[in-house]
Structure formats: C-alpha cells, structure tokens
C-alpha positions as CSV (number, residue, x, y, z in Angstrom):
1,X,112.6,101.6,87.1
2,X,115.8,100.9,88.6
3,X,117.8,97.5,88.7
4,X,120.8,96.3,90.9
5,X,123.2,93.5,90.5
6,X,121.2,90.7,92.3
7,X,121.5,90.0,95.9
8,X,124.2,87.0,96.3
9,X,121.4,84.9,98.5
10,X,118.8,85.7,95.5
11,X,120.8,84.4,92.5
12,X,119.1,82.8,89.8
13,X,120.8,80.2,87.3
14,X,121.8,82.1,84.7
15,X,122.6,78.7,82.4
16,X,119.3,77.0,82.7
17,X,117.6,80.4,82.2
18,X,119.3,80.9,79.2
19,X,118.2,77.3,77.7
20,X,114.7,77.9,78.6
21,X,114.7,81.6,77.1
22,X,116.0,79.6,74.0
23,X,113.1,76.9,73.8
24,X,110.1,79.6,74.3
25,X,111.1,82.4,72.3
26,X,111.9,81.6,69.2
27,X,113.6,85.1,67.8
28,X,115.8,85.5,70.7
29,X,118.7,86.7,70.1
30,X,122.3,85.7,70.0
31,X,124.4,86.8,73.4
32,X,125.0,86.3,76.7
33,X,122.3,86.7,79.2
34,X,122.1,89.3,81.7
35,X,120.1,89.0,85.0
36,X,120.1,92.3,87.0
37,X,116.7,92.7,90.2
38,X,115.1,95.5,90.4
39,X,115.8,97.1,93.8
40,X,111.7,98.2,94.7
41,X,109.6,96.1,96.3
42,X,109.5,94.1,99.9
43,X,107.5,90.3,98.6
44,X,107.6,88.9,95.4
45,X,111.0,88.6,93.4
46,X,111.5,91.0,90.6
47,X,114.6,90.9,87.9
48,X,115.1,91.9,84.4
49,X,116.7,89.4,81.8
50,X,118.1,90.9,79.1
51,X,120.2,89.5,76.2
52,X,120.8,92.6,73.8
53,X,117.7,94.1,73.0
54,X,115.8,91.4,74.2
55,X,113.9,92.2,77.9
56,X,112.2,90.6,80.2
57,X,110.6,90.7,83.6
58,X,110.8,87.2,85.5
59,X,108.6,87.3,89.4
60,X,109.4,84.4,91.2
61,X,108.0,84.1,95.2
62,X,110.5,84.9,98.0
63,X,113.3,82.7,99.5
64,X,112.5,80.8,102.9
65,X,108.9,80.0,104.0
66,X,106.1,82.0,102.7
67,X,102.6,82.5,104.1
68,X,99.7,80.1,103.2
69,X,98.3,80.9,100.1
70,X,100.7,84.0,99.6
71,X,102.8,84.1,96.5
72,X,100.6,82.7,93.7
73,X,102.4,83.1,90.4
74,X,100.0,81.2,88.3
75,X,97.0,83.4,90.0
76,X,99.1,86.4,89.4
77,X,99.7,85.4,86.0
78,X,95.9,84.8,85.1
79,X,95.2,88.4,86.5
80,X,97.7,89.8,84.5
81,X,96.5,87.8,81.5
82,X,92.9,89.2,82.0
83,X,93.0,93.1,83.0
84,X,96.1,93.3,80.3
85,X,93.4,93.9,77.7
86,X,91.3,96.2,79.7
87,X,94.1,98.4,80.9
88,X,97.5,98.7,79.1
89,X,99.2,100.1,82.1
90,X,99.3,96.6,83.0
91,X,102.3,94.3,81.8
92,X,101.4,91.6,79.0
93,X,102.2,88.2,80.7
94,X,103.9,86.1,78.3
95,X,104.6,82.4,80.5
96,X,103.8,81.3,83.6
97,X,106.1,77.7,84.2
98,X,105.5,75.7,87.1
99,X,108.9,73.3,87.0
100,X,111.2,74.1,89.8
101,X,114.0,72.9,88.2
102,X,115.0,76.1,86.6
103,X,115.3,78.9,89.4
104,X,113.6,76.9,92.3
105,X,110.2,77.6,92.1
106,X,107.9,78.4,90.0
107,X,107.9,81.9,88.2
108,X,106.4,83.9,84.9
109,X,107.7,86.3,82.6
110,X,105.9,89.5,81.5
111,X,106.5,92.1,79.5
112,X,109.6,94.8,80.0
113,X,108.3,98.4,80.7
114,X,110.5,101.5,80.7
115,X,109.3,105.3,82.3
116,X,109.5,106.7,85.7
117,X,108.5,105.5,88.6
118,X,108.5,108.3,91.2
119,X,109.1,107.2,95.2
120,X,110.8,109.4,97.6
121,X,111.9,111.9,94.7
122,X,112.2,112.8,91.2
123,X,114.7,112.1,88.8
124,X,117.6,114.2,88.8
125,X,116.7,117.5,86.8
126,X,113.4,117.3,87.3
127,X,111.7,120.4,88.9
128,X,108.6,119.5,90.3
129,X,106.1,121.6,89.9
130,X,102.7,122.1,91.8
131,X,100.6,121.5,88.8
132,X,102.2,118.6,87.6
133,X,102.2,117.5,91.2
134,X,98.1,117.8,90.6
135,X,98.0,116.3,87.3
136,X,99.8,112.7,89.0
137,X,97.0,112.8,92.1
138,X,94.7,113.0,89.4
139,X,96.0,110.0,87.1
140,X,96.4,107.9,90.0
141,X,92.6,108.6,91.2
142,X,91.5,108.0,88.0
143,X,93.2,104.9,86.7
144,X,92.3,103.5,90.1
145,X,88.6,104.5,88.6
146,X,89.2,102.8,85.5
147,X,90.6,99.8,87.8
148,X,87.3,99.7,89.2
149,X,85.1,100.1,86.1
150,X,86.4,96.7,84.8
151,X,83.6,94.4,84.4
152,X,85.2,91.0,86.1
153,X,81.6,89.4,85.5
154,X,83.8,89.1,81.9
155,X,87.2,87.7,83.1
156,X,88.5,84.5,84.9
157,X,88.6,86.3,88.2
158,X,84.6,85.3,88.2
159,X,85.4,81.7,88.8
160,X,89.2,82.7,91.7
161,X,86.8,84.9,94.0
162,X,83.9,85.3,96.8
163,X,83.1,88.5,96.8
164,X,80.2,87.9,99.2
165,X,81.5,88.5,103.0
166,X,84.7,90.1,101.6
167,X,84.9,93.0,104.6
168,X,84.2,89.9,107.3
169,X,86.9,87.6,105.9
170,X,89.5,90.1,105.1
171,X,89.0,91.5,109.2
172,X,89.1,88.4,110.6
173,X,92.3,87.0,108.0
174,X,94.5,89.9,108.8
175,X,93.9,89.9,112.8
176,X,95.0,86.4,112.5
177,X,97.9,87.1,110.5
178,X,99.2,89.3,112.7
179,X,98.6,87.4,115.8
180,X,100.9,84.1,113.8
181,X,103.5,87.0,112.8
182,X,103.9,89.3,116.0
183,X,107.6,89.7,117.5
184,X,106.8,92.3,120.4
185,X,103.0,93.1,122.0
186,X,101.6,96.6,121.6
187,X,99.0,98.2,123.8
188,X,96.7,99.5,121.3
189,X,96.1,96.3,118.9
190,X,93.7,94.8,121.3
191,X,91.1,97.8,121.2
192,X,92.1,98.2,117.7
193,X,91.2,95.0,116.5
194,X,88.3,94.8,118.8
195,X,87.0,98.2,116.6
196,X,87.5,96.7,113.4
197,X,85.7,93.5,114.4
198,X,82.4,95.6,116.1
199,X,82.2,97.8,113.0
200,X,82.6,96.0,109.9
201,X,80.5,97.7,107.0
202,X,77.9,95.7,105.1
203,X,78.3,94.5,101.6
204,X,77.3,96.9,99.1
205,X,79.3,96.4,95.9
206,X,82.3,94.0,94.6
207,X,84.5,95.1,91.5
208,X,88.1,94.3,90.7
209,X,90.7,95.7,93.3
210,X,94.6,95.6,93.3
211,X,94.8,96.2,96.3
212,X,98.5,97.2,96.6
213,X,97.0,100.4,94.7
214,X,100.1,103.4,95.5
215,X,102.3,105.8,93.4
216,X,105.6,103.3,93.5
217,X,103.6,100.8,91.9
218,X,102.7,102.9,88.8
219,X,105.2,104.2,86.0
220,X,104.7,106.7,84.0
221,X,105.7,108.1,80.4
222,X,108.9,110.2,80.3
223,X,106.7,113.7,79.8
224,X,104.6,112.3,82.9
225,X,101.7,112.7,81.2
226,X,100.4,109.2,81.0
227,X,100.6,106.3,83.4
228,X,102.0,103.5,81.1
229,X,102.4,100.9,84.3
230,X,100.7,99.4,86.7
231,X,103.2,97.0,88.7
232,X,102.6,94.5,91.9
233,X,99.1,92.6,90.9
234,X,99.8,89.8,93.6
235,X,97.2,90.9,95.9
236,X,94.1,91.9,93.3
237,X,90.9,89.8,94.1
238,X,87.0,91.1,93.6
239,X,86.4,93.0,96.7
240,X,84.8,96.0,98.0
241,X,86.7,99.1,96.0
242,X,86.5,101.0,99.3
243,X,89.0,98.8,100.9
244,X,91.0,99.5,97.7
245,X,90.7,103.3,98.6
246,X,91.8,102.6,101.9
247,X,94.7,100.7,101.0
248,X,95.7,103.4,98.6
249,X,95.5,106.1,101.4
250,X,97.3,104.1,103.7
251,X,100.1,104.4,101.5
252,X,99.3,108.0,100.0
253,X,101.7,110.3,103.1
254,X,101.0,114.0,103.6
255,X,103.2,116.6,104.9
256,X,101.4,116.3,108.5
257,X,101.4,113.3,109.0
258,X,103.2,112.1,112.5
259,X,107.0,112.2,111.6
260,X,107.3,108.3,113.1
261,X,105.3,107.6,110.4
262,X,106.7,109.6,107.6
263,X,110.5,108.9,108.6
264,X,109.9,105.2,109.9
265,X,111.8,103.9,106.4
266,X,113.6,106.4,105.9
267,X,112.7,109.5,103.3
268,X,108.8,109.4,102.7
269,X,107.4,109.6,99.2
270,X,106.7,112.2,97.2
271,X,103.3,112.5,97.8
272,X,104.4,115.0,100.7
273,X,105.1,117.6,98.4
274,X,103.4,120.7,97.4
275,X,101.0,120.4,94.3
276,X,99.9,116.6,95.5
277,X,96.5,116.4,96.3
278,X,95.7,115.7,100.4
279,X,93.9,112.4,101.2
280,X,90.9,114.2,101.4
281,X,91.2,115.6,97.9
282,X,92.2,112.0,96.5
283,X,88.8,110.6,97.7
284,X,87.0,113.5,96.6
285,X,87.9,113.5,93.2
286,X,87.2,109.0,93.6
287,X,83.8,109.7,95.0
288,X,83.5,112.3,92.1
289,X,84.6,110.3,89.2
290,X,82.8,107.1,90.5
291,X,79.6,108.5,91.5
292,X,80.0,106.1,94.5
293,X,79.3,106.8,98.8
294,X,82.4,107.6,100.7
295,X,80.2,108.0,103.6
296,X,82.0,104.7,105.5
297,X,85.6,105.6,104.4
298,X,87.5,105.9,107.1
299,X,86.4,102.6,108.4
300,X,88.4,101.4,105.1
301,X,91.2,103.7,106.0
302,X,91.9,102.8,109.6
303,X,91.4,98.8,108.3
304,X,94.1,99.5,105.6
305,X,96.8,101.1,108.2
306,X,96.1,97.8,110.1
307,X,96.4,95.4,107.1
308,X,99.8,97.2,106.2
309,X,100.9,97.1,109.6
310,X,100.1,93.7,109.3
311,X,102.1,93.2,106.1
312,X,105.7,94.6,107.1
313,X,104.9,92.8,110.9
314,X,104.9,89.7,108.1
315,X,107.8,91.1,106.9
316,X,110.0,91.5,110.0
317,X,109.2,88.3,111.0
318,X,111.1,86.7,108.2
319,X,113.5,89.0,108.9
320,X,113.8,88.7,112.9
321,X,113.6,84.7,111.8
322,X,116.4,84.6,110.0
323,X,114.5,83.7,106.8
324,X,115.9,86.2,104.7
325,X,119.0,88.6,104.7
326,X,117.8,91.8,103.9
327,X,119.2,94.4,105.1
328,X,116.0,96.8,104.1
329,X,113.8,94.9,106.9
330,X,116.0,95.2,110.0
331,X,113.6,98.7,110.5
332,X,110.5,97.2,109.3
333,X,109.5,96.6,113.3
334,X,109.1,100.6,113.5
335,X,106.9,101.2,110.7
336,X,104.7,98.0,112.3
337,X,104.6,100.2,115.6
338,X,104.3,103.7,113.4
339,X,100.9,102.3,111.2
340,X,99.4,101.0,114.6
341,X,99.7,104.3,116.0
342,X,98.1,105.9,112.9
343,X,95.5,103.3,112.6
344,X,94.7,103.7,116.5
345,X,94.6,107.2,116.3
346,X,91.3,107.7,114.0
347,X,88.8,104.7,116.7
C-alpha cells in the first residue's frame, strides 16, 4: 500500500509521537521517527510510523468539522479488536488513546500490513490474466461470506448495535444526510428518494457488515493468492448483509457501465477488466456460497449508489466549504451527479 510524504495541512507532531511510542512499547527501537500517510482513502486519517523496523498504522478522524457520530475511533477500535480473531485479514489493533494532546484528537494504532492492494491497475510487471482476474472476484465474494458468517451474538458489537429496523433507519439517515450536505439540486433525487422510502424491504436477517466492503480496501499476498487485509472498518455495524452486497456492487465497476460513471474520478478500477466476474456473477457466487435470497437485491443496489452518492456529496461539501484542502475532492461533485444517475436509472 502506498505512502506519501504527509499533506502540510495534515501534519502530525512528530516529537510528542515519538514520546508516546516510547512509553507504550516497551522494545522500540532506537532512531528517529518517521511519519509518511498513506495516499488511499477520502475520511478517516491514515499514516505509517516507522522507526527502523518498527511499523505502525496510526487512524486519526479528519481535520475541520465532521458529521455527528462519524469518525469513532474507539468504536472502530473495538471492531477491530473483535473480528481480529475471527478473520486475520483484519489488522490487530494495538491502542486506542483518547488525549488530544498528542496529534489533536483522538487516534489508535494497529498493526502494519504489507501486499498489494490493487485499484485502477496492477503493479508494474504484472500481466493480468483472466483467471487470476476470476480467482480475486472469487476471494473477495467469499471473504465477504466469511465476513458474514461471524457470529456477533459472541462479540461486543452485541451490546454497539440495533439491528431491528436497520433498512428503515439507514433510508431515512442517508436522505437526511444528503439534504444537510447538498451544494446544487438534481432533478431525479426527489423520485429517487421517494422510491427508496415506498419500498424498503422487511427485516429478515442481521449479521456483521463492513459496509465499505470493495477491492481497494482489501490487500493481498504478493502471489495474489490470499487476501491478507481487510482495511477501512469505520462504517461496520450489524445490519442486513444485503445492504453490504449492495454497497459492495456500488463500488464493484464493469466495463459497460456509463462512462460518467466510470471516468467521474478519473481511471476506474480494475474490476473493468477482462477475467473479473460481472456484478451479476459476484452475487451469484454470494447467493451460492451463503445459501441466502437475492430475490430483493437490487433494492440494496440502487440504496447503495444513493448512500455513496451521499458519501462524496459529504465529501464535497467539506471541500466546497473550505473545510479541507484537498485537491482529490474539487471533482467529487461529478461522481455525486454520476451515482444519482446510476441509482435513478434502475426505479
């Protein structure tokens, strides 16, 4: 996964760091620290701190103002503490600290993990073929499987959720999201939302969901044949898993997809490319390996485009604000206008 030398507005203090690394790991060893950020990644603050051979990965929430509720590290921390022994693709947490004294807000440290992370392209070298194009779609259907399979009955998350009503809260949240985060109007949210308020599909089963579920959030080993990472936890509840398939298709692009959509960011992922299984074929091989009725998905799917609209209108408006100086966001506002589109397209 690739690091940058740190934004100058996202600086962290590199002296009190290096104190506190001192107190709470006791074999650390001698050198200067290093702070570099790693350059994925639109919410949460991500950088590596390394002092020799000594790694680790500190998430702090953004700069500026941040959405109610939005941002938890010590709730992302206690996920990470409890799926870690489930699923070793996810990082071992190793402090959550709540003093802002240090960096300016609170933050935790988790473990340092090093393979591929595969986005718009493939390393340099690498060839990609059609059947190990297939054998990705599959790992990422079926660690998204073995997401689900995890009993939460037996973890904190138990006592953090309500999985009861979760389709008629998450509707209702995101609509009002957007309407605190718009910048422009467009003429198809009103039937949109409308849709998604008329049609919203019963309870029928809660299990753990990350909910941020796509391939730039997963790493895997150097020979691709094992997903060894499972990034971006900030968003997991206990929810229906077929929102979590339609968050994972709202991200998952095909080569026919509407080029405002698959260009709105710039290059699209890699997904588009020949071997990857079609969206179709991802929630065949789910219903497959689950055993569970896909009957109601694209209600899940047209909700997801909508929630990730949502998300980079969130986004933009930070941006458009003056909240943050990102450069990567001045565009958001077209993929907001692209995913409306999309989600429009299939009511």
């Amino acid at each position: 996964m690739d690091t940058m030398q740190v934004r100058s507005s996202e600086r962290l203090d590199a002296v009190k760091l290096h104190a506190f690394l001192e107190s709470h790991f006791s074999e650390l060893p001698q050198g200067q620290l290093e702070i570099s950020q790693f350059s994925a990644g639109h919410s949460n603050l991500t950088y590596c701190l390394k002092i020799a051979d000594f790694e680790v990965v500190l998430r702090r929430p953004p700069l500026g103002p941040v959405a109610k509720k939005a941002h938890d590290m010590q709730r992302e921390f206690t996920i990470l503490s409890a799926l870690h022994p489930f699923l070793p693709a996810v990082p071992k947490p190793y402090v959550y600290i709540e003093d802002r004294d240090i960096i300016g807000s609170d933050f935790f440290l988790m473990e340092r993990k090093k393979g591929i992370v595969l986005d718009t392209y493939f390393p340099k070298g690498i060839k990609p073929t059609e059947e190990l194009a297939r054998q990705l779609s599959e790992k990422m259907v079926d660690s998204l499987v073995a997401l689900h399979a995890i009993p939460y009955e037996d973890t904190p998350l138990k006592d953090m959720v309500k999985p009861d009503g979760f389709m008629e809260r998450q509707v209702h949240g995101w609509i009002e999201r957007y309407e605190k985060a718009k910048t422009a109007e467009y003429a198809e949210v009103k039937a949109l939302t409308d849709w998604l308020k008329k049609h919203i599909p019963l309870n029928k089963e809660a299990t753990i969901i990350h909910y941020d579920y796509k391939l730039n959030n997963a790493m895997f080993s150097e020979d691709y044949s094992d997903m060894i990472g499972l990034f971006d936890w900030e968003m997991t509840t206990v929810g229906d898993p077929l929102a979590d398939v339609g968050v994972a298709m709202s991200y998952w692009m095909q080569a026919d997809d509407p080029k405002m959509l698959l260009h709105a960011l710039g290059d699209p992922p890699v997904t588009v490319l020949p071997g990857f299984y079609s969206r179709q074929q991802f929630m065949e091989r789910y219903a497959e390996k689950s055993g569970r009725d896909i009957s109601d998905i694209q209600y899940y799917c047209t909700f997801a485009y909508f929630k990730l609209a949502v998300i980079c209108q969130q986004i933009y408006y930070r941006y458009a604000k003056g909240q943050t100086q990102d450069d990567r966001f001045a565009q958001m506002d077209k993929m907001v206008a692209a995913l409306i589109q999309q989600a429009s397209a299939s009511i």
